[in-house]
MOPAC internal coordinates of N, CA, C and O (Angstrom, degrees):
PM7 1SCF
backbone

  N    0.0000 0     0.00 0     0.00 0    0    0    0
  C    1.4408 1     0.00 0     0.00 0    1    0    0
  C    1.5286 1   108.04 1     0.00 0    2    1    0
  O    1.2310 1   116.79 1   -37.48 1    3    2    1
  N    0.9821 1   123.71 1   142.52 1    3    2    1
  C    1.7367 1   125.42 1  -167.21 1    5    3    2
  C    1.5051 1    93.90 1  -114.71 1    6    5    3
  O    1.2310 1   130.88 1   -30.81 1    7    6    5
  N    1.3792 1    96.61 1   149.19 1    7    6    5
  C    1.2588 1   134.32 1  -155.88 1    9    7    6
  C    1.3896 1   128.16 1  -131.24 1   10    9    7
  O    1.2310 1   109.40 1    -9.48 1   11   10    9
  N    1.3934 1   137.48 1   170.52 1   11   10    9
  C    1.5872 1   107.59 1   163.62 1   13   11   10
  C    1.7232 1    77.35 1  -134.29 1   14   13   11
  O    1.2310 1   135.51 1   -10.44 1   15   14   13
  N    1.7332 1    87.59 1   169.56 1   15   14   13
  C    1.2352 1   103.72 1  -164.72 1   17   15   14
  C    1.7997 1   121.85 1   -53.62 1   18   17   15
  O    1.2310 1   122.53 1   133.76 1   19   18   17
  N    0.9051 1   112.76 1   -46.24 1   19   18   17
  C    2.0118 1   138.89 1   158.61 1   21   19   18
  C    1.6832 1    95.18 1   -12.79 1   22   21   19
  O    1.2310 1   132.91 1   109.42 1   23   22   21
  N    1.5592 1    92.66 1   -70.58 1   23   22   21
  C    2.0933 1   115.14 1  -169.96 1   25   23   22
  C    1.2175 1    77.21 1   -63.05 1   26   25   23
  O    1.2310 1   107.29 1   109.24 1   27   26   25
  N    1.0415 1   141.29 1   -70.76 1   27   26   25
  C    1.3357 1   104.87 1  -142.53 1   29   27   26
  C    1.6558 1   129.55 1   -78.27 1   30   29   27
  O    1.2310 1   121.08 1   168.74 1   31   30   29
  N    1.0673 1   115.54 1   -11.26 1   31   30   29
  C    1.5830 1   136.60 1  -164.37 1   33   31   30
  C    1.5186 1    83.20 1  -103.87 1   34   33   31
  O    1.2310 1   100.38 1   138.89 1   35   34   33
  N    1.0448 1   153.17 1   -41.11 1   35   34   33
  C    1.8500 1   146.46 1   153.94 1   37   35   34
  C    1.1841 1    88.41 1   -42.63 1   38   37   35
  O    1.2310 1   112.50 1   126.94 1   39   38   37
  N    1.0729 1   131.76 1   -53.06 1   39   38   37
  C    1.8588 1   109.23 1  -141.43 1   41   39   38
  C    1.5937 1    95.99 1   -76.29 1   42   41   39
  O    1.2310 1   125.89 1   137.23 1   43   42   41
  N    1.7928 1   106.28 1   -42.77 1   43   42   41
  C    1.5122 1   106.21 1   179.00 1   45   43   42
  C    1.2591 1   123.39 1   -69.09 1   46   45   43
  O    1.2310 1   123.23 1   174.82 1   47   46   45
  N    1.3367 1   111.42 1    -5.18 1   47   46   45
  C    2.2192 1   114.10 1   164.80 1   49   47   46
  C    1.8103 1    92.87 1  -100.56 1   50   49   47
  O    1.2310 1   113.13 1  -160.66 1   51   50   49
  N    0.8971 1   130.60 1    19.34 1   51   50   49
  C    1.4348 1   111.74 1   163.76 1   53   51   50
  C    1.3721 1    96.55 1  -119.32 1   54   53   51
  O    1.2310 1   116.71 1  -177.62 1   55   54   53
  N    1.3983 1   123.87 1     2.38 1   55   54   53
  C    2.2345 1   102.58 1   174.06 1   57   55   54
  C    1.3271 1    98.08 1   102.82 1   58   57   55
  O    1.2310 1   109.66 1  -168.28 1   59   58   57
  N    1.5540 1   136.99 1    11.72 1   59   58   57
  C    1.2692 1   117.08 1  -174.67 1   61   59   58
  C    1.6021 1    99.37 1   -99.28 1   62   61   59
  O    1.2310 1   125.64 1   -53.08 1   63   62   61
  N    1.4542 1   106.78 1   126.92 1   63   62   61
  C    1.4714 1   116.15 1   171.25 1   65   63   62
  C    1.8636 1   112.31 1   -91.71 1   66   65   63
  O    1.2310 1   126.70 1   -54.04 1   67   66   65
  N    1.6496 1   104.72 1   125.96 1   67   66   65
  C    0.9937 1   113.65 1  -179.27 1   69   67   66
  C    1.6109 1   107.25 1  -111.75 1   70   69   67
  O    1.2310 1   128.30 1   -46.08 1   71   70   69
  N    1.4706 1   101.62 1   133.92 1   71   70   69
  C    1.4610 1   111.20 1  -175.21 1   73   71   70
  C    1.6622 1   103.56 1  -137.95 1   74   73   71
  O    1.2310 1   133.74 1   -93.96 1   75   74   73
  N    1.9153 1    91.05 1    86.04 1   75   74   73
  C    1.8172 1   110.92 1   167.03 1   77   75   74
  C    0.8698 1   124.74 1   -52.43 1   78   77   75
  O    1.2310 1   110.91 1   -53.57 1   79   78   77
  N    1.6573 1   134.70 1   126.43 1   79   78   77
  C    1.4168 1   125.85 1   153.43 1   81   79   78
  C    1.7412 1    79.24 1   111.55 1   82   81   79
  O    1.2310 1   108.57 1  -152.07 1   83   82   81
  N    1.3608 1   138.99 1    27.93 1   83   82   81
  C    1.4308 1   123.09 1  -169.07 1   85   83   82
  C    1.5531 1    87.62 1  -138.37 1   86   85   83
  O    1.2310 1   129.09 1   -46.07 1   87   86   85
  N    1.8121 1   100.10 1   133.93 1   87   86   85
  C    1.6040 1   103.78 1   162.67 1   89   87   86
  C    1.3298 1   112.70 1  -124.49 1   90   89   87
  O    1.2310 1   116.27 1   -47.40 1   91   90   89
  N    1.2122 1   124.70 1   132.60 1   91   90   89
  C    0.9261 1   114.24 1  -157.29 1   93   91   90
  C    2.1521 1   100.15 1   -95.58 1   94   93   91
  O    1.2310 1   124.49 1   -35.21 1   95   94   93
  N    1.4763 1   108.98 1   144.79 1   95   94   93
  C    1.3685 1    99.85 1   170.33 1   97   95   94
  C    1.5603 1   140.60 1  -116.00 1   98   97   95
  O    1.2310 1   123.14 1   177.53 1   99   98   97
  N    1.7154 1   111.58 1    -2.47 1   99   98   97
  C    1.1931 1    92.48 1  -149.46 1  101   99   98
  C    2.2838 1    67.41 1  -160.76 1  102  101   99
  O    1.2310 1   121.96 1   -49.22 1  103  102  101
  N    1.3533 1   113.85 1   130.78 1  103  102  101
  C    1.4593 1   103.48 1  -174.41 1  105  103  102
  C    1.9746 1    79.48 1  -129.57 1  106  105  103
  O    1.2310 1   131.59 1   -44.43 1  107  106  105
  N    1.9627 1    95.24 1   135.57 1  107  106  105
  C    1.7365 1    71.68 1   166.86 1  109  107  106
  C    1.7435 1    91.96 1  -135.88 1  110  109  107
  O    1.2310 1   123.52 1    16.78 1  111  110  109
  N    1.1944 1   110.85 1  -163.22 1  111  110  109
  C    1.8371 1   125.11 1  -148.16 1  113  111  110
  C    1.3414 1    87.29 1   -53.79 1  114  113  111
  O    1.2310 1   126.00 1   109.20 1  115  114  113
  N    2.0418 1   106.07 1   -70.80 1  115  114  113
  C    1.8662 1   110.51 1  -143.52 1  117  115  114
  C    2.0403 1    88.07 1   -65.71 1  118  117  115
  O    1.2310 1   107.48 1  -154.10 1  119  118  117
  N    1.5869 1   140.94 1    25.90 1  119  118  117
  C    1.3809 1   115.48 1   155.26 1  121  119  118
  C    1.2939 1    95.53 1    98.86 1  122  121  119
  O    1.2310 1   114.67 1   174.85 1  123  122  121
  N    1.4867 1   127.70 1    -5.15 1  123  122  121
  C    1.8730 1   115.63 1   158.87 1  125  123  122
  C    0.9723 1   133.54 1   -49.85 1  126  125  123
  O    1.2310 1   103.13 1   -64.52 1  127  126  125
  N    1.1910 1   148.58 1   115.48 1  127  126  125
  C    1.2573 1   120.57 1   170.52 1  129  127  126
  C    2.0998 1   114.37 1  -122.11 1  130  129  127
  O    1.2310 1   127.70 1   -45.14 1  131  130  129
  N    1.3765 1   102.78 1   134.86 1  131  130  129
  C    1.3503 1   102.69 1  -179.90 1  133  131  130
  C    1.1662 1   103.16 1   -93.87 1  134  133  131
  O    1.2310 1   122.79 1   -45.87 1  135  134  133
  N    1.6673 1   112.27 1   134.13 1  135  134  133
  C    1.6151 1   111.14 1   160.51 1  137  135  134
  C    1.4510 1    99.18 1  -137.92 1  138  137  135
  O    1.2310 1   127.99 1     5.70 1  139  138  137
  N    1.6905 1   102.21 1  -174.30 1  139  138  137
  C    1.6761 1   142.86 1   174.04 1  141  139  138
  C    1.4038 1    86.77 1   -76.59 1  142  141  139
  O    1.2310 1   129.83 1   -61.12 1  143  142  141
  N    1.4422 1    98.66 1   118.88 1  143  142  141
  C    2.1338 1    98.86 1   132.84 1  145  143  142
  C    1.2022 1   107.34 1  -105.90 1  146  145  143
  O    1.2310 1   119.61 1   -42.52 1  147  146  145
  N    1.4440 1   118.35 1   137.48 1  147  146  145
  C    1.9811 1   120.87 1   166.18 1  149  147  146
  C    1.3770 1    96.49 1  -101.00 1  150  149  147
  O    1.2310 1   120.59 1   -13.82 1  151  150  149
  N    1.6929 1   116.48 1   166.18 1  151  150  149
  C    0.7264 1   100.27 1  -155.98 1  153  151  150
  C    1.7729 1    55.31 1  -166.33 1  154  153  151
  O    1.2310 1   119.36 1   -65.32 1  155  154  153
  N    1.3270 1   118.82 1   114.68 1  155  154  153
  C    1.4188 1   129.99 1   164.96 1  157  155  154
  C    1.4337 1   119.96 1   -43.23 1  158  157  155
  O    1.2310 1   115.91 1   -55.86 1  159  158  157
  N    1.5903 1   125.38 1   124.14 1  159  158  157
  C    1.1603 1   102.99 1   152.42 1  161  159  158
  C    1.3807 1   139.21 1  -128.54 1  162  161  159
  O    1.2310 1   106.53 1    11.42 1  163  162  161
  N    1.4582 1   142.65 1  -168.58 1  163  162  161
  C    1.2701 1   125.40 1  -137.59 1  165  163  162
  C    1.5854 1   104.20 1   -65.37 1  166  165  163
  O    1.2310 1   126.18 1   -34.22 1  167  166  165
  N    1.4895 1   105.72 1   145.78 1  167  166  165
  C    1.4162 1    90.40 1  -161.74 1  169  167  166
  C    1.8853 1   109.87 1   -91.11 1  170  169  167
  O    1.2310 1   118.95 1   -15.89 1  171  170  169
  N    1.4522 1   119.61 1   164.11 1  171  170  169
  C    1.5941 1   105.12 1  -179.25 1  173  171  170
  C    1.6835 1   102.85 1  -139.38 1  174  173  171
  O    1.2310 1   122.52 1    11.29 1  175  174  173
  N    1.0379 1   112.78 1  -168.71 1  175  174  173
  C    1.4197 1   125.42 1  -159.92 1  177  175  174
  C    1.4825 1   111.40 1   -35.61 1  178  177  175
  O    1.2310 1   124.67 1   138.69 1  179  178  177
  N    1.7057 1   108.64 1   -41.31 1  179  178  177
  C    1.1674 1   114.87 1  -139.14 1  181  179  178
  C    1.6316 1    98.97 1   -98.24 1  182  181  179
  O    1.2310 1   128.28 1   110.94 1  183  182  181
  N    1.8838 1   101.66 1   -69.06 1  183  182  181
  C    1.3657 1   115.33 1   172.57 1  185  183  182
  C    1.7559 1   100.83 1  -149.54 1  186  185  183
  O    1.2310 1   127.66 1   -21.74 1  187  186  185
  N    1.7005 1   102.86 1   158.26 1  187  186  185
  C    1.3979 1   104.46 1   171.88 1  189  187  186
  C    1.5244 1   109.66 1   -59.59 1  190  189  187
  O    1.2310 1   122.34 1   -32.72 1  191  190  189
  N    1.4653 1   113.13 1   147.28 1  191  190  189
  C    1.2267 1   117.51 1   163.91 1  193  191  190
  C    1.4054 1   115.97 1   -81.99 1  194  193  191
  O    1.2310 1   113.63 1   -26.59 1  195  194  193
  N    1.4600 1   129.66 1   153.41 1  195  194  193
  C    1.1626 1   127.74 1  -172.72 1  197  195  194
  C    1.5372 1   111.43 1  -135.15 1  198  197  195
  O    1.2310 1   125.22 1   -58.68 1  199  198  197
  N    1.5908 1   107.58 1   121.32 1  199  198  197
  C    1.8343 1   107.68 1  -173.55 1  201  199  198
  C    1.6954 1    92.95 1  -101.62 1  202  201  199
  O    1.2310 1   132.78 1   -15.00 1  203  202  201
  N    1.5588 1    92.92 1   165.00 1  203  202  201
  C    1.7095 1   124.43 1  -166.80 1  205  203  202
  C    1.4096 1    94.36 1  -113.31 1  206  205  203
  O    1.2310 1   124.62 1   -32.16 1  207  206  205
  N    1.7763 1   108.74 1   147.84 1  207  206  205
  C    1.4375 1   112.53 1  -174.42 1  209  207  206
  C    1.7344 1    85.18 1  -162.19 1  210  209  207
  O    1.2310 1   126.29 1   -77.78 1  211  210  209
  N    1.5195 1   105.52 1   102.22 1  211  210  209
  C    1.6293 1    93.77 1   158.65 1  213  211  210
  C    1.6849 1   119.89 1   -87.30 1  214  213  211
  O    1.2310 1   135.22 1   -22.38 1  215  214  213
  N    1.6733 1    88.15 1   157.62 1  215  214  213
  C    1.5219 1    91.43 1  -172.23 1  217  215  214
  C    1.7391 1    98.31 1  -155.66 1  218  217  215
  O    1.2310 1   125.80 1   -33.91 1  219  218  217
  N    1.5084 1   106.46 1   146.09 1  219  218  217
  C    1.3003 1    94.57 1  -173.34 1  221  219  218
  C    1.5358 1   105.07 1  -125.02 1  222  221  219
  O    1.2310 1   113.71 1   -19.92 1  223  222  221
  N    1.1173 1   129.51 1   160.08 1  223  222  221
  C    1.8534 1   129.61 1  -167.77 1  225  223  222
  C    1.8480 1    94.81 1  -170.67 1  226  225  223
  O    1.2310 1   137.95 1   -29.14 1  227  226  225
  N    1.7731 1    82.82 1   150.86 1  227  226  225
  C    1.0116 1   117.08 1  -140.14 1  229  227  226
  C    1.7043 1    87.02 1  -115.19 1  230  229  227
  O    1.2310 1   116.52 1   -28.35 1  231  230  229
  N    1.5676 1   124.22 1   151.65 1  231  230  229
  C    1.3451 1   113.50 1   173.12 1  233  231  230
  C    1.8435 1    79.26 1   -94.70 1  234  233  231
  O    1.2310 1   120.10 1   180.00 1  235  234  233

């Protein structure tokens, strides 16, 4: 979601943790949530390639 610089430096003095490059997939009751980390890779002619990394976190 795009932002301008202002929003975003508020959001980081109000406690909001931002975790780039993360999709999230799968939300369940007890507050798990599984997502995607990308994690860029080297980029070439055409477009960067992009690798998959599941990971799951807990509030």
């Amino acid at each position: 979601m795009p932002a301008y610089k202002e929003e975003y430096d508020e959001a980081v003095e109000d406690g909001v943790n931002f975790m780039f490059l993360t999709n999230p997939e799968e939300f369940h009751q007890d507050g798990t949530i599984i997502a995607r980390v990308m994690t860029l890779g080297e980029p070439d002619e055409k477009v960067a390639d992009v690798q998959w990394q599941r990971m799951t976190r807990s509030r």
